[in-house]
DOPAZA-601676 format. One record per atom (N, C-alpha, C): x, y, z. Coordinates in steps of 0.1 Angstrom, whole numbers, plus 5000, padded with zeros to 4 digits. Example, Ala and Ser with C-alpha at 12.3 -4.5 7.8 and 13.67 -1.06 7.14 Angstrom:
2
513249435078/512349555078/513249675078/512849785071/513749895071/512950005079/
//
This chain:
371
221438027868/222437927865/222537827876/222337707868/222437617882/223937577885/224337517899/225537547908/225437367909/226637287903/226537117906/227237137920/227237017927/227736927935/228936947933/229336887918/230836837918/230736847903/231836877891/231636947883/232636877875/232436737866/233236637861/233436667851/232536727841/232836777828/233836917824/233837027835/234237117839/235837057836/235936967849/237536947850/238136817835/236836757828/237536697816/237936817809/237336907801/237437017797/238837047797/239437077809/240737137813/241637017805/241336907807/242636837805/242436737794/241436787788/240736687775/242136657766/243136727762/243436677751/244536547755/244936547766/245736477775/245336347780/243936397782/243336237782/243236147769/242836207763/242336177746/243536087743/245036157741/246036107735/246136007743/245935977759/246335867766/245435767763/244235787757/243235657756/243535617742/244135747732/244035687718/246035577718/246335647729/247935567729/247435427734/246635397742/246635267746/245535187738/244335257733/243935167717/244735177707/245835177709/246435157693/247935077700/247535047708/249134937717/248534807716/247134827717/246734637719/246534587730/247234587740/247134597752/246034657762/244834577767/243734627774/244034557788/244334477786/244434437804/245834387811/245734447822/246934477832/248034477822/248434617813/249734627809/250234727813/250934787803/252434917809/251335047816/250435057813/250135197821/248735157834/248335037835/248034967848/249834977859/250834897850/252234907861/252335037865/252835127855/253035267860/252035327868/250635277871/249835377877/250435347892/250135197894/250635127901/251535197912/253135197905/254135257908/253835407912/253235477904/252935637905/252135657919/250835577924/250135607932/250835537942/251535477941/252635407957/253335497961/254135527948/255335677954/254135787959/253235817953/252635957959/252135927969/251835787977/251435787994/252435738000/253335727994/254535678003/254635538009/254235417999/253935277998/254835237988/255235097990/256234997988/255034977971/254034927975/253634847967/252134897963/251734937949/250434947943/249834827937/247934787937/248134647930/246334747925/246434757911/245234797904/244234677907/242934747908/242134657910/240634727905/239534637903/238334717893/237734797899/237434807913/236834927919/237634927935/237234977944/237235057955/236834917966/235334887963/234534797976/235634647969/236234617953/237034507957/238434537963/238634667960/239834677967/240134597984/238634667992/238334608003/238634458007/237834408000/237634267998/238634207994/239034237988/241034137983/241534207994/241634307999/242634338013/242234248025/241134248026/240434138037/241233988036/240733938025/240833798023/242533818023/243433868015/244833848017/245333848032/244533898038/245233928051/244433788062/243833758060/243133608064/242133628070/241033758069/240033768074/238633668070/237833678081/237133548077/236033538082/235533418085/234433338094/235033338105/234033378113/234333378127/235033508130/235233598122/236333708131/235333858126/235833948136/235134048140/236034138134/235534268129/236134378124/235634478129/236334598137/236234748143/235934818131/235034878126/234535008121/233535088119/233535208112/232535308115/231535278111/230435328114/228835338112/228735468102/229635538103/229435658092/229835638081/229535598073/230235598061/229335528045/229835498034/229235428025/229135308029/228035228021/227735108032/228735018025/229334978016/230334958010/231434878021/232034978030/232934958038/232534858046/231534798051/230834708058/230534608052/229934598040/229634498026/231134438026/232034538021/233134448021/233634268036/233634368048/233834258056/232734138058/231634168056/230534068051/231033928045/231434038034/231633938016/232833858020/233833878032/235033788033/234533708044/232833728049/232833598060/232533678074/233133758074/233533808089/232633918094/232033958104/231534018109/231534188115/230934308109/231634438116/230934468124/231534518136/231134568147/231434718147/230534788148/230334948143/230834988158/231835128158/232035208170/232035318163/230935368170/230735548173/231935628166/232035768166/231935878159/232635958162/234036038161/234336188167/233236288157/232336328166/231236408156/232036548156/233036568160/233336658156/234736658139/234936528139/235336498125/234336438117/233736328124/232836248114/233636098112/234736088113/235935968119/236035888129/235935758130/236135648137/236935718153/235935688162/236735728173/237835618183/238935628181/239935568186/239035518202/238935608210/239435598225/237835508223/236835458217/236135358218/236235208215/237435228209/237835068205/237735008213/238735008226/238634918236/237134828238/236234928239/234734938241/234234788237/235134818225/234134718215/234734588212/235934578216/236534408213/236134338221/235934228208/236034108216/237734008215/237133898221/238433778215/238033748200/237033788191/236833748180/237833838172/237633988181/238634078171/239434038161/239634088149/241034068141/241534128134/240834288134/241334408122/240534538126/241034638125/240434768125/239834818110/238834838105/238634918090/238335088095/239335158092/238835278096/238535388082/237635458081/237435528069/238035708070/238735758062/239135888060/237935978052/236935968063/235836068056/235536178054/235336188041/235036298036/236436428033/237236278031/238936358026/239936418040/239436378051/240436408064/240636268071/241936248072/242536148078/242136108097/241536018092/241535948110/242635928119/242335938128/243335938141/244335808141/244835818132/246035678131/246635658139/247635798148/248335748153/248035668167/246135638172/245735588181/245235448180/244435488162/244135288161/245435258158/246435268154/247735178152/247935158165/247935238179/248535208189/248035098192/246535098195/245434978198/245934888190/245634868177/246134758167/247334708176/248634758175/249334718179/249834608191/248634698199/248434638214/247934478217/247234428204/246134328201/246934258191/248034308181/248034278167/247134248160/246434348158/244934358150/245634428137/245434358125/245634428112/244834548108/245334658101/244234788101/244634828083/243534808082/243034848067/242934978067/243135088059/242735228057/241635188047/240635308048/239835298036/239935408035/240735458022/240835598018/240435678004/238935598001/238835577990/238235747987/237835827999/237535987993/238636058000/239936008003/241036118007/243036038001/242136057988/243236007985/244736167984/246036167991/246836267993/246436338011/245236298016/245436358029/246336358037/246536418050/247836348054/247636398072/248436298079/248436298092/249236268100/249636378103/251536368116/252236398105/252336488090/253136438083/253536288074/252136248075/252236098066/251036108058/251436028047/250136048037/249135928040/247835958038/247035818038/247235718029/247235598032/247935498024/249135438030/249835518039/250935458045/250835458060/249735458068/249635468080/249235328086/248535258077/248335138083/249134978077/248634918082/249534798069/248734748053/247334808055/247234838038/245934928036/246134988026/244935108021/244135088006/243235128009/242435137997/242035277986/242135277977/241335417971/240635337962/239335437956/238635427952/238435547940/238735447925/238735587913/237435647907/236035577915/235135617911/234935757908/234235767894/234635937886/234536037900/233436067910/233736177918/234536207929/235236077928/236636067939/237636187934/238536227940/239836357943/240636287931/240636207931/241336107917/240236037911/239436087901/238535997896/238635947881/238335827877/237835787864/236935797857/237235737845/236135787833/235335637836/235135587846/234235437849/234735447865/234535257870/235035207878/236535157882/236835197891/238935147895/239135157906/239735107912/240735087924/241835057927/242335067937/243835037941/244234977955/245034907958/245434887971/246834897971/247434987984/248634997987/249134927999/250534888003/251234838011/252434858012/252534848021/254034788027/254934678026/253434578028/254134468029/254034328018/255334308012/255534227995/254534138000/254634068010/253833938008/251933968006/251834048014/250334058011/250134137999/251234187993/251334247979/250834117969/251834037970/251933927961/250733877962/249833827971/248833777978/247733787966/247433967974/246334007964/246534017948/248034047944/248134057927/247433897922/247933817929/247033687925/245833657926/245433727938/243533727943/242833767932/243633927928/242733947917/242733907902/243633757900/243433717888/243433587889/242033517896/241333407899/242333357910/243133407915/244333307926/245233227917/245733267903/246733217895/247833247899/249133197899/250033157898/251233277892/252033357896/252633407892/253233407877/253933307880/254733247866/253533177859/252133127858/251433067851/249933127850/249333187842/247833197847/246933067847/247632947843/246932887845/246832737853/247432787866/248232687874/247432847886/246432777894/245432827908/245832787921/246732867927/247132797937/245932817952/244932907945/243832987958/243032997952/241733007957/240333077953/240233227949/240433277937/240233417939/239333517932/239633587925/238633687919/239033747905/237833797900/238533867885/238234037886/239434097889/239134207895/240934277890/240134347879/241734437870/241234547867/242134647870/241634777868/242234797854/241634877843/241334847830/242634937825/243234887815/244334977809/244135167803/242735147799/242035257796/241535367811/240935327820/241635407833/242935397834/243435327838/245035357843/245635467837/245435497821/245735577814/245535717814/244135737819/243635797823/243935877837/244235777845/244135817860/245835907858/246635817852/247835857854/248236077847/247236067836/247036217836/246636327846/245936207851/244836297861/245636357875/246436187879/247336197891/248536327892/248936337879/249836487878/249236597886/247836607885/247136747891/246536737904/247136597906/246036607921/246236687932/248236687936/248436797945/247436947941/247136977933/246737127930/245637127928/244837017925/242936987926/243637007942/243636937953/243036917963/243937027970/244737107965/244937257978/244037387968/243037337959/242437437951/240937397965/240737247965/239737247971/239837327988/241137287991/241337358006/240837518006/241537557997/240937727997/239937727988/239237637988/237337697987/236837668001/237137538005/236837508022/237337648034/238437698027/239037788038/237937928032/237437968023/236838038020/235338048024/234937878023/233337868026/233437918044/234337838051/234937858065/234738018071/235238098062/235238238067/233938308063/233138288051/231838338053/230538258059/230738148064/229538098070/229838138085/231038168088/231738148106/230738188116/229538288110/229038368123/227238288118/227238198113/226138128111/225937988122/224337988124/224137868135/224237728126/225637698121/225437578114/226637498121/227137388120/228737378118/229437358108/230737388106/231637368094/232637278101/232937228090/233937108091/234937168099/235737038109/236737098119/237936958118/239137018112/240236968110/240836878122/240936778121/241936748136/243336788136/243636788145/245436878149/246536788141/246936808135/247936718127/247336658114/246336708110/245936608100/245636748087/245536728076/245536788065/244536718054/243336798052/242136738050/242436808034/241736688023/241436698006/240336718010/239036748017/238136788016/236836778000/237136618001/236336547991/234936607986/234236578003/232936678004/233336788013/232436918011/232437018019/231036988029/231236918041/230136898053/229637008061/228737058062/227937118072/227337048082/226837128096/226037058101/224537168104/223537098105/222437178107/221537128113/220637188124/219337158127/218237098117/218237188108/217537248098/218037188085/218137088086/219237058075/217936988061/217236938061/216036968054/215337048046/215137148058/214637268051/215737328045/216837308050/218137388040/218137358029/218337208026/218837168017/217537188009/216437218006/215337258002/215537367992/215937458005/215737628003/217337637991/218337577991/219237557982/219137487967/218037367969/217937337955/217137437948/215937497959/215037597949/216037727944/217437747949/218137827941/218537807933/218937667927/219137597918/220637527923/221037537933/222937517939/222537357946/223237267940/223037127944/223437107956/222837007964/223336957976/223436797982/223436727989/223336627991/223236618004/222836478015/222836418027/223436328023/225136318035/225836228040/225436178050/225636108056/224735948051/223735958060/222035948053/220835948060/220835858073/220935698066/221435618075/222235548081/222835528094/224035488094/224035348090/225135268092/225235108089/224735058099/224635088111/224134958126/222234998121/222235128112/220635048114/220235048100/220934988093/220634948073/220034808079/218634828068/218434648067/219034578067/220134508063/220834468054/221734398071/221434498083/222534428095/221534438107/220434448101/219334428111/219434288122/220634188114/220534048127/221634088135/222634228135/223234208142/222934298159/221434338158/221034388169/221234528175/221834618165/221734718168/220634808169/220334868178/218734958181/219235138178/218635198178/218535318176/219035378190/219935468190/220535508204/221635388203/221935328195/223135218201/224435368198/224435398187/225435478186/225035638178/224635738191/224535858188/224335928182/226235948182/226936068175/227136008156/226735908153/226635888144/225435868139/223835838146/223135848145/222636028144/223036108152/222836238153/223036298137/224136278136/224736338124/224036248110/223836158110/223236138098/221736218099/221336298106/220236398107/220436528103/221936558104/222036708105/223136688097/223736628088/225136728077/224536698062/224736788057/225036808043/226236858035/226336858021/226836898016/226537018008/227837068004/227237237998/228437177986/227937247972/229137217965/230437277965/231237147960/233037237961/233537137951/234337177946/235337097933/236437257927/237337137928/238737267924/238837327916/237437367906/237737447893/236737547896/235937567913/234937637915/235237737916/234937887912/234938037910/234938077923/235438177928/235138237947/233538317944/233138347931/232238437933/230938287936/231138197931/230238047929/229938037946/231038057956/231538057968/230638107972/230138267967/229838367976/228538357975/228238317963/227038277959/225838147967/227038067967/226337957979/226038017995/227138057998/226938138014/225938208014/225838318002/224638358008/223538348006/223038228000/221638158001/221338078015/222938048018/223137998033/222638098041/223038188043/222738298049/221438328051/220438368032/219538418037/218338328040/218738188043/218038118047/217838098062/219138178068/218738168083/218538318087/218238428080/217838518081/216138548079/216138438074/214138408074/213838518060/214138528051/214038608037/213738478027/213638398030/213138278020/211138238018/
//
């Protein structure tokens, strides 16, 4: 029997009839774009990060990109972020003009390392993008200090840790605006493409609600006061998500104790397992290892039939795609290191302990040389 990744059908199953009625409630309202259950998701996923303001939007990378541009990011300006991550997060500051300047790695989270910012500003600076990867929260309380220090605006991108949390704060409310991302294998996912941005603050609220409906006019759609985008996250997710959002406290402390379980049977193996930072509270989107051998592992796992994946082969400072901005091989490490050595082992909250035991010990007898 083969062992997925992530197991989408599994968790429709659980809640099929729930979904059903919410997609057949909103085909029979009439209403497909931005109506009553786009507001309420809105509203729902603000209160559960502890945000003023939700604004639905079609995916995750526009979420980015209307946070950028509302906030005045641009031509000529520079943006702090990781090299680890989906290339997405980088594409975004691109697409608004502006420039990202990659800093290194806590390789022992896999998270944007604060005490390198300094490192890396310039006078072009104008925003921190920091990513919550792989469902554990970044050291907020250090890039806000920095930000602060500069008045540099800081974006969260928390599009695989949506409910993490850090110092007692949930992601979404740590910086002055955040992103998630409802693509189906997200902690919160859809039956397509969705996104969201949260804030604090009304005005950049208002900003983006207009960005993403061509830059029209509150009171008029058809009175353009800005250049903007067509980017609505669809009444049929919303509907959807808003089922889904009921379960997410209990999807992501189902995922914690498979992490806390994979944690105790790999402990005495030459690999690493994911390491929490002090204060922070990880949804553990993916379950990361690290390995020498991370090849041959992931090899000796598919021939068991138990799926796996590499997070992220390549980092961003050396994708085609930023080849003019000069980064060489050795510019950044611990992020280059680790796109060599982590993988994923499957985890999703509806996984069995014996599915658990079952993965470990192919782990196992793969470094026991029995393969």
């Amino acid at each position: 029997m083969k062992t997925p990744l992530m197991d989408l059908k599994g968790q429709y199953e659980l809640i099929r009839e729930q979904v059903n009625q919410a997609i057949l409630r909103v085909l029979d309202s009439g209403q497909y774009i931005l109506g009553p259950e786009v507001k309420k998701l809105e509203e729902e996923v603000a209160h559960f990060v502890d945000a003023s303001y939700g604004i639905g939007v079609a995916n995750g990378t526009d979420a980015l990109v209307l946070s950028l541009d509302a906030a005045g990011i641009g031509p000529g300006d520079e943006v702090l972020t990781t090299p680890f991550t989906f290339f997405a997060t980088a594409e975004a500051i691109s697409r608004v003009g502006a420039t990202p300047v990659f800093v290194d790695i806590d390789p022992k989270t896999y998270n944007l390392d604060p005490d390198q910012l300094e490192t890396h500003r310039t006078e072009k600076t104008r925003a921190i993008l920091p990513v919550h990867i792989f469902g554990q929260a970044a050291n907020m309380v250090d890039i806000m200090a920095c930000a602060r220090d500069h008045h540099w605006f800081v974006l969260e991108d928390g599009a695989q840790a949506i409910g993490a949390e850090f110092k007692g704060h949930r992601v979404g409310s740590l910086g002055h605006a955040a992103t998630f991302s409802f693509f189906p294998t997200k902690n919160l996912g859809g039956y397509g493409d969705g996104g969201m941005i949260v804030t604090n603050d009304e005005h950049l609220a208002t900003k983006i609600r207009s960005l993403r409906v061509h830059g029209s006019d509150p009171t008029s759609k058809y009175i353009n006061r800005q250049i903007g985008y067509n980017s609505r996250l669809d009444e049929l997710q919303a509907a959807a998500l808003r089922i889904k959002l009921k379960y997410l406290e209990e999807w992501n402390q189902a995922r914690r104790e498979c992490a806390q379980l994979y944690d105790h049977l790999l402990s005495n193996l030459p690999i690493g397992t994911p390491q929490v930072l002090e204060g922070a509270t990880s949804v553990y989107h993916l379950y990361i290892i690290q390995s020498e051998e991370r090849d041959a592992l992931m090899a000796h796992l598919q021939k068991r039939g138990m799926a796996t994946n590499a997070y992220y082969t390549v980092p961003l400072h050396l994708q085609i795609a930023y080849r003019e901005l000069g980064y060489q091989v050795g510019s950044l490490p611990h992020a280059e290191a680790l796109a060599k050595r982590t993988l994923a082992l499957p985890l999703y909250p509806e996984m069995k302990e014996e599915t658990i035991y079952q993965v470990a010990d192919a782990v196992k007898e793969f470094y026991q040389g029995t393969v």
